[in-house]
Backbone as ProteinMPNN parsed JSONL, in Angstrom:
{"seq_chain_A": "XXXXXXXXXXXXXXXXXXXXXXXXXXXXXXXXXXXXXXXXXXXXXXXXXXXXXXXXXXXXXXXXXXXXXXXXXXXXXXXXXXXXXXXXXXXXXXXXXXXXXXXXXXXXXXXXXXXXXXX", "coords_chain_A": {"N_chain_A": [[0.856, -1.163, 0.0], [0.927, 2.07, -0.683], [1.469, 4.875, 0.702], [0.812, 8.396, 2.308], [1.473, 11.297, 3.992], [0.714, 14.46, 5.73], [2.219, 15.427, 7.941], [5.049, 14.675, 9.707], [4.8, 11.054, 11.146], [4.881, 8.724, 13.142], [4.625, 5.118, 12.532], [3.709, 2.676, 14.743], [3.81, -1.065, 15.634], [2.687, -3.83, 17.13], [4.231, -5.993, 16.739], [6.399, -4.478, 17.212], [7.927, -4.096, 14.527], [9.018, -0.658, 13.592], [7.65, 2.459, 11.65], [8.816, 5.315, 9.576], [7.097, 8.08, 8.714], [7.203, 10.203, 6.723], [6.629, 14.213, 6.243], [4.311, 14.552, 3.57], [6.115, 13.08, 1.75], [5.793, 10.196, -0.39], [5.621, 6.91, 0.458], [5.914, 3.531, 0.437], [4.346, 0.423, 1.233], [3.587, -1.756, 3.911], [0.742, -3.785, 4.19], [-0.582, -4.278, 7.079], [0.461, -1.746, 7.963], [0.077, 0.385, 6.776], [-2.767, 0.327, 6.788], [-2.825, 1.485, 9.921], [-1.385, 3.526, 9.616], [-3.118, 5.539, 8.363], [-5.213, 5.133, 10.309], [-4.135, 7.007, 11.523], [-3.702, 9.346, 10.127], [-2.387, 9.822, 7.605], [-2.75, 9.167, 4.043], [-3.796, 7.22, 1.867], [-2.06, 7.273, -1.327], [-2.986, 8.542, -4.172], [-5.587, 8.811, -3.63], [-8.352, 10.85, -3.004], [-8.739, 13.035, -0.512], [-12.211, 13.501, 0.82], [-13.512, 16.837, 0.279], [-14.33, 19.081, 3.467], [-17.503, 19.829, 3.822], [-19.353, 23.094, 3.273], [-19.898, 24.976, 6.294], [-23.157, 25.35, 6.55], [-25.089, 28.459, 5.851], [-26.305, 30.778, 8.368], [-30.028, 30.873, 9.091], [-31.909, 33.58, 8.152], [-33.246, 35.98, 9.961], [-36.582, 36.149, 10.215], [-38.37, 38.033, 8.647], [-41.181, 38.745, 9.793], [-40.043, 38.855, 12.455], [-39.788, 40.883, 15.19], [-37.022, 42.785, 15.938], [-35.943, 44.685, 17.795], [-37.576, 43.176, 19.716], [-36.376, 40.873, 19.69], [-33.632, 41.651, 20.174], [-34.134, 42.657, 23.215], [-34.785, 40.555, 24.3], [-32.021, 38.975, 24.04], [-30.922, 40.707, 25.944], [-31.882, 40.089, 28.15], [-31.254, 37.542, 28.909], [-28.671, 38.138, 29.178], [-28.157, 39.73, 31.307], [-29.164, 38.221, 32.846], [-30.831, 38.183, 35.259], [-32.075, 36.174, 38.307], [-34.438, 36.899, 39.132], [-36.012, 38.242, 36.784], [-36.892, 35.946, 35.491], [-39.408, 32.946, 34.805], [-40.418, 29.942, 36.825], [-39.949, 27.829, 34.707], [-37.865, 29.005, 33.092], [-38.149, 30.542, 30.855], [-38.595, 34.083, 30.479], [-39.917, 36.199, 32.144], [-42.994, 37.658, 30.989], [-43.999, 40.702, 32.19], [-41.178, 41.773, 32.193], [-39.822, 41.704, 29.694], [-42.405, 43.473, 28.081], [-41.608, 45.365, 30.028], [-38.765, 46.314, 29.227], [-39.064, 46.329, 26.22], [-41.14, 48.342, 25.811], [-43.884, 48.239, 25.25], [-46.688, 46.368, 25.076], [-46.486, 42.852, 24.778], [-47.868, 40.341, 22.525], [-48.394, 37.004, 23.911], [-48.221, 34.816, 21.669], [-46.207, 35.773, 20.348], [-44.254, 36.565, 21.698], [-43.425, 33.853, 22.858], [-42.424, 33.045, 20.271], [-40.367, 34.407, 19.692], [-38.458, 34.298, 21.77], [-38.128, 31.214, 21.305], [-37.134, 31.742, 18.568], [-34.692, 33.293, 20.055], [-33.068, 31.132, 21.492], [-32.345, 29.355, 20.098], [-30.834, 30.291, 18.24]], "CA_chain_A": [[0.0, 0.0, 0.0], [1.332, 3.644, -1.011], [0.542, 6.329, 1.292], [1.732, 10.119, 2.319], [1.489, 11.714, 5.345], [0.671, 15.65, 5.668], [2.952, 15.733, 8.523], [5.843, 13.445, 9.66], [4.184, 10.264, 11.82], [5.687, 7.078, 13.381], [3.994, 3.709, 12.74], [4.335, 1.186, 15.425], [2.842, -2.167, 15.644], [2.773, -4.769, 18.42], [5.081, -6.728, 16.781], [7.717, -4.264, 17.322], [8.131, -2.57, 13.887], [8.02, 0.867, 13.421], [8.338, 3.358, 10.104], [8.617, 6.544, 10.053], [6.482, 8.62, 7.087], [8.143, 12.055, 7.166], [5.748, 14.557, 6.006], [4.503, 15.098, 2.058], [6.804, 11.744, 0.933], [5.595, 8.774, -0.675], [5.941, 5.67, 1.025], [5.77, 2.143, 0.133], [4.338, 0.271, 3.324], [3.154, -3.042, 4.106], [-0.629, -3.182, 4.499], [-0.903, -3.746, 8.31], [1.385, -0.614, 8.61], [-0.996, 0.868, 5.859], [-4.086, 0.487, 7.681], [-2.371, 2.105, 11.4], [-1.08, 5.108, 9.506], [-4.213, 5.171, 7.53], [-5.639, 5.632, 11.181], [-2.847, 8.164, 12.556], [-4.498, 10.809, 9.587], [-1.997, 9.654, 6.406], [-3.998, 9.116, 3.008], [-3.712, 6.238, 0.455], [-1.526, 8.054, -2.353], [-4.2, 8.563, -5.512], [-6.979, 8.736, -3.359], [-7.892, 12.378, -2.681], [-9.734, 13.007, 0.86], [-13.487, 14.607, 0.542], [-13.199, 18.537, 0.841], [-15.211, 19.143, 4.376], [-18.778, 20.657, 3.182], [-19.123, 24.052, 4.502], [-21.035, 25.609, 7.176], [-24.903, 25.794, 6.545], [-25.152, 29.864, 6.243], [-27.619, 31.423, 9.108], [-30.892, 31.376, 8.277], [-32.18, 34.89, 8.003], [-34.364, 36.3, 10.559], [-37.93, 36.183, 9.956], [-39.061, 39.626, 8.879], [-42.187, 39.119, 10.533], [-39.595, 38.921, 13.97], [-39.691, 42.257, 15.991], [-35.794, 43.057, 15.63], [-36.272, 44.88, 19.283], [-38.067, 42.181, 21.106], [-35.152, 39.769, 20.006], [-32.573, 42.553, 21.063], [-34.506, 42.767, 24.621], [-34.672, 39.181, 25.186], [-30.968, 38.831, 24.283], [-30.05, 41.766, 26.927], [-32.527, 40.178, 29.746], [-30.178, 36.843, 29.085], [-27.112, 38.679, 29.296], [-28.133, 40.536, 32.715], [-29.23, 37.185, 33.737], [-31.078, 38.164, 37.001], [-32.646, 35.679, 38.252], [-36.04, 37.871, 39.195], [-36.431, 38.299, 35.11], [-37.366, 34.275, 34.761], [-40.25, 32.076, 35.436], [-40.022, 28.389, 37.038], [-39.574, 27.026, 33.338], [-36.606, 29.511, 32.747], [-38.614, 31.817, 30.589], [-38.23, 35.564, 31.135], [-41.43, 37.009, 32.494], [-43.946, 38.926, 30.095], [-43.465, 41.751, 32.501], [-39.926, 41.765, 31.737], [-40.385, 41.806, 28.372], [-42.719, 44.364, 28.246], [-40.9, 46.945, 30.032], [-37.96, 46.108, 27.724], [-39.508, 46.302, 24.953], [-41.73, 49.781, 25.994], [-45.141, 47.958, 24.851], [-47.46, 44.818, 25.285], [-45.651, 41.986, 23.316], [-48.539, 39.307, 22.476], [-48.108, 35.738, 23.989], [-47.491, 34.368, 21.111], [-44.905, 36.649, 19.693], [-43.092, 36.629, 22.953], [-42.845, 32.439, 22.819], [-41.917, 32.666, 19.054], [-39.221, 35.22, 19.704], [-38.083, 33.461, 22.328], [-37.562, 30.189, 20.906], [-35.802, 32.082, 17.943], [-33.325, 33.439, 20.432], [-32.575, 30.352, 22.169], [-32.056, 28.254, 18.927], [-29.869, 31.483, 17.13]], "C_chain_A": [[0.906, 1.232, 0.0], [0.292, 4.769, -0.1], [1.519, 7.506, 2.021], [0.89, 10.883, 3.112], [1.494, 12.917, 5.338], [2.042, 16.023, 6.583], [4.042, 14.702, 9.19], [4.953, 12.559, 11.222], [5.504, 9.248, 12.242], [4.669, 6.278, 13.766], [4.638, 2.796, 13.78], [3.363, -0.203, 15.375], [3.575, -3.262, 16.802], [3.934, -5.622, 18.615], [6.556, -6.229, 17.245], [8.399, -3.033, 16.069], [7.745, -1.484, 13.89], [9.222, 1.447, 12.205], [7.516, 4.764, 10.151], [8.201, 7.507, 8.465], [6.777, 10.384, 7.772], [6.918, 12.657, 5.728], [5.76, 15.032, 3.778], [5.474, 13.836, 1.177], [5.948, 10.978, 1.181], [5.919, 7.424, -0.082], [5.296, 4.12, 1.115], [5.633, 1.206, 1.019], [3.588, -1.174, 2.924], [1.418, -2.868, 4.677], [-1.166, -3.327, 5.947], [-0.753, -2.346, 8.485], [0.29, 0.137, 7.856], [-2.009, 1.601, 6.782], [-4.108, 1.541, 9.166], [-2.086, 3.043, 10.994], [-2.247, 5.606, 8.709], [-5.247, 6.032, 9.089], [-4.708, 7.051, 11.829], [-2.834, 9.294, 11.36], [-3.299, 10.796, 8.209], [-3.113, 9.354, 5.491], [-2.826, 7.723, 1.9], [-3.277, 7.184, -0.916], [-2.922, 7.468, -3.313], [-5.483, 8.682, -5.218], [-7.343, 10.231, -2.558], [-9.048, 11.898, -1.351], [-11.311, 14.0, 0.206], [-12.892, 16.163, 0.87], [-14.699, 18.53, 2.182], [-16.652, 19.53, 3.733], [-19.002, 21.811, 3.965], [-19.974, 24.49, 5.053], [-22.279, 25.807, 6.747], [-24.532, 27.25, 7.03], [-26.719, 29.408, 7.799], [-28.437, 31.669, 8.919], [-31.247, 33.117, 9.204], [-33.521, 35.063, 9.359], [-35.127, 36.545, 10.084], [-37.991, 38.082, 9.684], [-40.059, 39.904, 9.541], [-41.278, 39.417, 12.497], [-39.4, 40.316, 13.935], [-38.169, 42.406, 16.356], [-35.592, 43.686, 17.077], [-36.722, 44.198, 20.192], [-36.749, 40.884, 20.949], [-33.54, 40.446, 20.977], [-32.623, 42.715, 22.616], [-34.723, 41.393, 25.108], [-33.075, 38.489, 25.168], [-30.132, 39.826, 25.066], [-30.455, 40.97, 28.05], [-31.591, 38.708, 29.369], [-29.154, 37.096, 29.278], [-26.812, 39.246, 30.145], [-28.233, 39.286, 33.27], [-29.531, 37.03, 35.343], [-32.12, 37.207, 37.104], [-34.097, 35.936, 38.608], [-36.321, 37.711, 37.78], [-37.04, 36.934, 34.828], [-38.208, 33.875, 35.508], [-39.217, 30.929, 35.986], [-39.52, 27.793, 35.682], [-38.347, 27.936, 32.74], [-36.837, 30.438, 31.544], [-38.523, 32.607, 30.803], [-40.069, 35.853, 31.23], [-42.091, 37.972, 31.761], [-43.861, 40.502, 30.775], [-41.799, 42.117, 32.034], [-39.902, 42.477, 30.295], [-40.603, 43.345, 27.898], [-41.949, 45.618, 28.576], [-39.857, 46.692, 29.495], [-38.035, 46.36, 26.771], [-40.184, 47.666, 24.682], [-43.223, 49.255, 25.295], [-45.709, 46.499, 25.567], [-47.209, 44.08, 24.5], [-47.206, 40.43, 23.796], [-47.9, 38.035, 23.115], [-47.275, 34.927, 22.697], [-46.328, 34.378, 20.355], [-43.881, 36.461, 20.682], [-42.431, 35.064, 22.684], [-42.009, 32.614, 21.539], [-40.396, 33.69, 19.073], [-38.406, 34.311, 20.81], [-37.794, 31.951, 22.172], [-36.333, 30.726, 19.678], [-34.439, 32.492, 18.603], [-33.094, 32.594, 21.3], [-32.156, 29.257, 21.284], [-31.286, 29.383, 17.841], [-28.509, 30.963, 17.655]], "O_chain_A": [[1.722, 1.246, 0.922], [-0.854, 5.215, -0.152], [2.734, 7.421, 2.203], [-0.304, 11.069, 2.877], [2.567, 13.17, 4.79], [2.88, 16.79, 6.107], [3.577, 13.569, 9.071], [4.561, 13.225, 12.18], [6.641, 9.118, 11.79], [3.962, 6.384, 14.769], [5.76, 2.294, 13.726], [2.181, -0.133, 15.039], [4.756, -3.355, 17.14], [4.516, -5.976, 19.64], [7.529, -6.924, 17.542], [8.948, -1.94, 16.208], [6.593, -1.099, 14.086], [10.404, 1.281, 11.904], [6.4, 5.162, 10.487], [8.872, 7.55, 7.434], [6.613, 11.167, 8.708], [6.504, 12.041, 4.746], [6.621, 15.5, 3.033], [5.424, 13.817, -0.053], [5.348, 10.793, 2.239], [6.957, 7.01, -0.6], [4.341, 3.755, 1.8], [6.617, 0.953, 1.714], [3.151, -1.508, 1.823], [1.014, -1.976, 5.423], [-2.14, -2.626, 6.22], [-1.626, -1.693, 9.056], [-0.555, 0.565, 8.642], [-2.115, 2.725, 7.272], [-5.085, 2.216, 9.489], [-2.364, 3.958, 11.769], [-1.792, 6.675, 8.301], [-5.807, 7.126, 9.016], [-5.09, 7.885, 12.65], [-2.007, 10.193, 11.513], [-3.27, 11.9, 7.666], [-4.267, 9.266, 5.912], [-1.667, 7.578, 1.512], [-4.176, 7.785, -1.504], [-3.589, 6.438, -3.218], [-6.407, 8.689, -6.032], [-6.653, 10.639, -1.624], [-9.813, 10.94, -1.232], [-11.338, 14.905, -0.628], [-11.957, 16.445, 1.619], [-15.817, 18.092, 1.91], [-16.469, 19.291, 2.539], [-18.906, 21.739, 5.19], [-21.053, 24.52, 4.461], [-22.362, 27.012, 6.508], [-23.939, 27.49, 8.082], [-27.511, 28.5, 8.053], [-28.47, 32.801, 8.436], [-30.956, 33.561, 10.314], [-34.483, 34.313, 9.524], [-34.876, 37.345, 9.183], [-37.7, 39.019, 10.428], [-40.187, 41.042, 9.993], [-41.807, 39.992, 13.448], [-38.961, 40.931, 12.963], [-38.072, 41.982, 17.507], [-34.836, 42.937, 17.695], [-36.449, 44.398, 21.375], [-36.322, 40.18, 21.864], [-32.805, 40.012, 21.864], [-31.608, 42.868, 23.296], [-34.829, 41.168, 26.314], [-32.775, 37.645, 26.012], [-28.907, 39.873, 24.96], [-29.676, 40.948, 29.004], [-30.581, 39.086, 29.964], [-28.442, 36.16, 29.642], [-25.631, 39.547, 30.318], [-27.466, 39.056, 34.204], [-29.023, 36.354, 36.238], [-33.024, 37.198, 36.268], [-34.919, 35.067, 38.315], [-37.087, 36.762, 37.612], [-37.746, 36.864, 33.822], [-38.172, 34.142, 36.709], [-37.999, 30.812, 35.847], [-38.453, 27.189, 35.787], [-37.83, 27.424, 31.748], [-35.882, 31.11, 31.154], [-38.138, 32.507, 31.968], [-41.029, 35.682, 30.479], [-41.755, 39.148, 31.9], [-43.678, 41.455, 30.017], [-41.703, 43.119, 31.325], [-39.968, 43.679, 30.037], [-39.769, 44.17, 27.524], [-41.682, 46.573, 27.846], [-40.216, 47.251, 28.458], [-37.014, 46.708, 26.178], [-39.983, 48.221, 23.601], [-43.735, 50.191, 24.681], [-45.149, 45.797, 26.41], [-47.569, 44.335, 23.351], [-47.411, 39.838, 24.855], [-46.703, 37.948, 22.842], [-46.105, 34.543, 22.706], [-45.656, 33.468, 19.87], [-42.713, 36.21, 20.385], [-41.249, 34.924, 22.373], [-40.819, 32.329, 21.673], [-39.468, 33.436, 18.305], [-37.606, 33.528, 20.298], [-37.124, 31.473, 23.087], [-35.145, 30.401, 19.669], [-33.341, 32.247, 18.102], [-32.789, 33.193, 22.332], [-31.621, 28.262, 21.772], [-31.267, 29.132, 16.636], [-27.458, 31.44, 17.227]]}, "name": "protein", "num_of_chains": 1, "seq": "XXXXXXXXXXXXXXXXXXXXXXXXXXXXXXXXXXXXXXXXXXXXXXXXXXXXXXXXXXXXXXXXXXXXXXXXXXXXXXXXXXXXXXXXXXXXXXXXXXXXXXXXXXXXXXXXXXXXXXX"}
């Protein structure tokens, strides 16, 4: 087995041998030894590695989200008093509210609130 090492490694094996793949050279290896440097992050010469796939962008905030009620529920997490939260670790609709300088609907409040705990 042919394989090449990004950076220099040393193969050992139980029996005792060990070979040393110095980094970016070719090396002509026996296929136990193969397989162990194979694990220790060398590559099978001719065989290219996948390229990672990259990051999933951020999806976009909702335009219907209130750009201020997410801003005031990521400040009352960041003061982190514990007065601001229910038993379930919710921030309190009062909270909110005066944060926010209005009456934020129930359900706007939950839905904002799950967006900034899953952002």
């Amino acid at each position: 087995m042919k394989v090449i090492s990004r950076e220099e490694i040393r193969v050992a094996t139980l029996a005792g041998a060990v070979v040393l793949l110095k980094a970016g050279e070719e090396r002509e290896v026996a296929d136990e030894i193969g397989h162990i440097a194979l694990q220790m992050g060398a590559e099978i010469v001719g065989m290219s590695t996948p390229t990672p796939a990259p990051a999933p962008a951020p999806e976009p905030v909702e335009e219907t989200m209130d750009q201020d009620l997410v801003k005031a529920l990521e400040e009352i997490i960041a003061n982190g008093d514990p007065k601001d939260f229910k038993a379930d670790g919710a921030p309190k609709a009062a909270v909110i509210n005066k944060a926010v300088g209005r009456t934020v609907k129930p359900e706007e409040r939950t839905a904002a609130w799950e967006y900034v705990l899953n952002a």
